[in-house]
C-alpha positions as CSV (number, residue, x, y, z in Angstrom):
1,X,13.0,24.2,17.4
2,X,12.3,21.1,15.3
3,X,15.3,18.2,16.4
4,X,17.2,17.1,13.1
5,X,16.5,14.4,11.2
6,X,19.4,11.5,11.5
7,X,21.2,11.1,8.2
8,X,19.0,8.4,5.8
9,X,19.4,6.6,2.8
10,X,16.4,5.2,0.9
11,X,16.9,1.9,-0.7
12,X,14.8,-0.4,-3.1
13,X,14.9,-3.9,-3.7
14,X,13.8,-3.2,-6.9
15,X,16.6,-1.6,-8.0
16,X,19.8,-2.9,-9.2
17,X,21.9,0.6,-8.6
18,X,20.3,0.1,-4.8
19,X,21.6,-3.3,-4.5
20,X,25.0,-2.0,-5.4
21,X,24.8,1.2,-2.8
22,X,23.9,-1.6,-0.6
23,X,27.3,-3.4,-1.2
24,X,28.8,-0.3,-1.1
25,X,28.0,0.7,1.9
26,X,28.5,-2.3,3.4
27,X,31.1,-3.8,2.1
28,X,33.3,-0.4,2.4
29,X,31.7,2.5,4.3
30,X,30.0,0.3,7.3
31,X,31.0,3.1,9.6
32,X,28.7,5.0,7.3
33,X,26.2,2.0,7.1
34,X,26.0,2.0,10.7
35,X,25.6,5.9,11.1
36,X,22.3,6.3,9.1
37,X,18.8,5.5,9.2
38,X,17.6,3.2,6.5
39,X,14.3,3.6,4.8
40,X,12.6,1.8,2.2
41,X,11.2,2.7,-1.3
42,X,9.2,1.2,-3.5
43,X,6.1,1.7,-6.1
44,X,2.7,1.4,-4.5
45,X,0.3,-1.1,-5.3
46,X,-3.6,0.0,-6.5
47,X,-4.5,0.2,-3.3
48,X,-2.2,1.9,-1.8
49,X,-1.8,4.0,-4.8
50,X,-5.6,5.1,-4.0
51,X,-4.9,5.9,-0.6
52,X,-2.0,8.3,-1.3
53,X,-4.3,10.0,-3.7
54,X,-6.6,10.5,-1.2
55,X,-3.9,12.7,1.0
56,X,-3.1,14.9,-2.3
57,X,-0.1,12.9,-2.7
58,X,1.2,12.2,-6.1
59,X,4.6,10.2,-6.5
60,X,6.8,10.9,-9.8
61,X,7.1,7.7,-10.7
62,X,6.9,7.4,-14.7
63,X,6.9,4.5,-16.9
64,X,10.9,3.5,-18.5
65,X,11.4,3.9,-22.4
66,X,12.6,0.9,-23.7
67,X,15.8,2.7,-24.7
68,X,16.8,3.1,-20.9
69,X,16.2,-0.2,-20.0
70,X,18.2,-1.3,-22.6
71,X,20.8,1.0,-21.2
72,X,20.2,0.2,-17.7
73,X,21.1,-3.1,-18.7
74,X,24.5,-2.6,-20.0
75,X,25.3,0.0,-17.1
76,X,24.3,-2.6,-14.3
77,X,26.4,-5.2,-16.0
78,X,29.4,-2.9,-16.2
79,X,28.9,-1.8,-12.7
80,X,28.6,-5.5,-11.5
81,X,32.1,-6.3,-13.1
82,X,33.8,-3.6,-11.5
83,X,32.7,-4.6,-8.4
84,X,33.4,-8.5,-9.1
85,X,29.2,-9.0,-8.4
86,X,27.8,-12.3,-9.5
87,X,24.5,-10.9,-10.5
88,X,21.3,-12.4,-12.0
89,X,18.7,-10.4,-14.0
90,X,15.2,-11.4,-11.8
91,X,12.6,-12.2,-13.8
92,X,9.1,-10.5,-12.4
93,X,6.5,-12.0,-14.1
94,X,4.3,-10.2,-11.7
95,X,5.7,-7.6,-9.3
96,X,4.0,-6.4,-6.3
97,X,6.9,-4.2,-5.0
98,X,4.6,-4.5,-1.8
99,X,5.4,-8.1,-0.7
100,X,9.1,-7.4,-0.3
101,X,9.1,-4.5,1.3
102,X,6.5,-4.8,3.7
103,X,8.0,-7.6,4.8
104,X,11.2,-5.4,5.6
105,X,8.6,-3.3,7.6
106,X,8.2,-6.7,9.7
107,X,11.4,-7.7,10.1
108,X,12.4,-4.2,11.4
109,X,10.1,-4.2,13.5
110,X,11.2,-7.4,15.1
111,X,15.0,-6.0,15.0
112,X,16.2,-8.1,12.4
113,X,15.9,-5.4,9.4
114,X,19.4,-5.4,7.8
115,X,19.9,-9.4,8.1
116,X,16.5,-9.4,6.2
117,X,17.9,-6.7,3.5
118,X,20.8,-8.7,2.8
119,X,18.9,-12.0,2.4
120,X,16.6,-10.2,0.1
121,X,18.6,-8.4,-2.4
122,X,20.8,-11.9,-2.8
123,X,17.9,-13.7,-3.3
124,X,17.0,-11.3,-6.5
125,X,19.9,-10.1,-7.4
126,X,22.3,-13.1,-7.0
127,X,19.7,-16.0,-7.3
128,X,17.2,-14.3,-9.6
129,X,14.2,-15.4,-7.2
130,X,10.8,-13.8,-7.7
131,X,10.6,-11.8,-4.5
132,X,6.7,-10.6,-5.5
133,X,6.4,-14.3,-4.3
134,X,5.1,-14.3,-0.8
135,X,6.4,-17.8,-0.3
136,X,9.8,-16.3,-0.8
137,X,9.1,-13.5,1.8
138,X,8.3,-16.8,3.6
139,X,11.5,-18.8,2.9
140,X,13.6,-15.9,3.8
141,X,12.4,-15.6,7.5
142,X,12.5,-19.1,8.0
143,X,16.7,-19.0,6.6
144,X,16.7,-16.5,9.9
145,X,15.4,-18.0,12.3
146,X,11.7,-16.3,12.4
147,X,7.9,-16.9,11.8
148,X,7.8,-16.9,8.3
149,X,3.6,-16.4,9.0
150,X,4.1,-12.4,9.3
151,X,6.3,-11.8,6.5
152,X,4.2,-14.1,3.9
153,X,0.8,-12.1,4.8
154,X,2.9,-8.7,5.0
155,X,1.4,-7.3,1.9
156,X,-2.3,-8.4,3.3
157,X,-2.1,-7.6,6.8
158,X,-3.8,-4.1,7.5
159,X,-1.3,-2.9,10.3
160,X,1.6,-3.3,7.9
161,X,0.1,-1.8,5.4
162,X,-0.9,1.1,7.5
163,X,3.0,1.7,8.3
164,X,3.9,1.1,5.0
165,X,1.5,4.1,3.9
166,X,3.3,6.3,6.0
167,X,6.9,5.3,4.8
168,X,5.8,6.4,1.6
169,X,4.2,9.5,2.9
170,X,7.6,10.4,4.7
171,X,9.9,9.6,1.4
172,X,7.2,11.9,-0.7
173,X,7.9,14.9,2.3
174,X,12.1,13.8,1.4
175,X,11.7,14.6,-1.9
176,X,13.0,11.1,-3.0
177,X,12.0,10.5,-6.7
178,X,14.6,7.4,-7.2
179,X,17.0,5.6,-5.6
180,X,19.5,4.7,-3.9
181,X,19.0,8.5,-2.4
182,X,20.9,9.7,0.6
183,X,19.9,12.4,2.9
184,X,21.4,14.9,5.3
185,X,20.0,18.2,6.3
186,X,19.3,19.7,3.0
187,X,22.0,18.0,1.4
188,X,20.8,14.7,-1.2
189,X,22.7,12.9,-2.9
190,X,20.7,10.5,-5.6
191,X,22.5,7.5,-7.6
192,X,25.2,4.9,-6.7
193,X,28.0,7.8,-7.8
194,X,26.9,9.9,-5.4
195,X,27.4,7.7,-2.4
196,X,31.3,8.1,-1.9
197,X,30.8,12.1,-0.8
198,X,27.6,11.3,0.9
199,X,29.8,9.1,3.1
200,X,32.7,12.3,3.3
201,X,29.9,14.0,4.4
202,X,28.9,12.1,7.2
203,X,32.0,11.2,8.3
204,X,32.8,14.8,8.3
205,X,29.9,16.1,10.0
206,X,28.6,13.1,12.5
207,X,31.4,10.7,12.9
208,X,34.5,10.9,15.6
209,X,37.6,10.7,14.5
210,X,38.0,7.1,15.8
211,X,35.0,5.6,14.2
212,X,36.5,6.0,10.6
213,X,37.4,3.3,8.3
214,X,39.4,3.8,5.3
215,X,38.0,2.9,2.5
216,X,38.9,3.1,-1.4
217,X,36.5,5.8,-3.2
218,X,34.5,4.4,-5.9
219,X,35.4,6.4,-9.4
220,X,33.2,4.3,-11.8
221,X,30.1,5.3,-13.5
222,X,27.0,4.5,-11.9
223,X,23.6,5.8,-11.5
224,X,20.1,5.3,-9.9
225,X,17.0,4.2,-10.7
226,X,13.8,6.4,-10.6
């Protein structure tokens, strides 16, 4: 018999609904936060893009109306108040969702993957900094402490890239088609709302008694981004 998957989220620095399941989860479910396997998500470069076509996968990723960004817009800034976010709206003059993310796949590897989460979604979300920018990727590493060498050639390095094809390969076998998307068993939960009975879930079905937290459940509107 195939051993079950942990319980996963799948986050993107991209995404402004993500940063706020990130805060979330941290902020006020970090028994949760603690409990699951995270796992990035992001839109292929050409490249990459090429490959996955190669293995007969096709991601449904499709381009936003200008009507929902303009919504998206209002929503986020709604959702920031609520929460009492400073936010900034990044500016990507031209985004490689690669760079960031594979540098993730770096500092994971080196055991330092939610220090380096956190330090990237303040630096778009709360700083509006480029994050496409290897130099930031660079910058970032250096603010913990590592070689900022393997997280500014993340995107070009060939071993990196090869374990960043098969994160996306596993998120296309998840089903995930946006995020922030939670996981467990065949249970998925997709958008921000969602996130407070994902976290009943767990805590119901993986957590002892004397691990919980109490924590206030999120009512707002919110959303994901796909």
């Amino acid at each position: 018999m195939a051993r079950r998957r942990a319980p996963r989220w799948y986050f993107s620095f991209r995404s402004p609904y993500s940063w706020m399941a990130y805060r979330d989860l941290t902020d006020r479910y970090p028994d949760v936060a603690d409990a699951i396997d995270w796992l990035p998500f992001w839109e292929p470069d050409e490249p990459t893009a090429q490959d996955l076509t190669e293995r007969g996968i096709r991601l449904p990723y499709v381009p936003m109306s200008r009507e929902k960004h303009l919504y998206i817009l209002q929503d986020v800034r709604r959702l920031a108040r609520e929460r009492d976010l400073d936010m900034v709206w990044p500016q990507d003059p031209d985004p490689n969702w690669e760079v960031s993310h594979l540098a993730y796949l770096v500092a994971n590897r080196l055991g330092h993957g939610r220090p380096f989460i956190d330090a990237v979604y303040r630096a778009r979300w709360e700083q509006g900094k480029d994050i496409s920018d290897p130099a930031v990727m660079a910058t970032l590493a250096t603010g913990l402490g590592l070689d900022p060498e393997p997280f500014s050639n993340a995107a070009t390095d060939p071993a990196v890239r090869a374990e960043g094809l098969a994160s996306i390969e596993l998120l296309h076998r998840d089903g995930v088609f946006g995020v922030p998307y939670f996981i467990d068993g065949f249970d998925k939960y997709w958008g921000v709302d969602r996130l407070p009975a994902f976290v009943s879930r767990i805590r119901a079905q993986h957590l002892p008694p004397e691990l919980l937290t109490t924590a206030t459940v999120d009512q707002g509107h919110a959303g994901g981004c796909g």
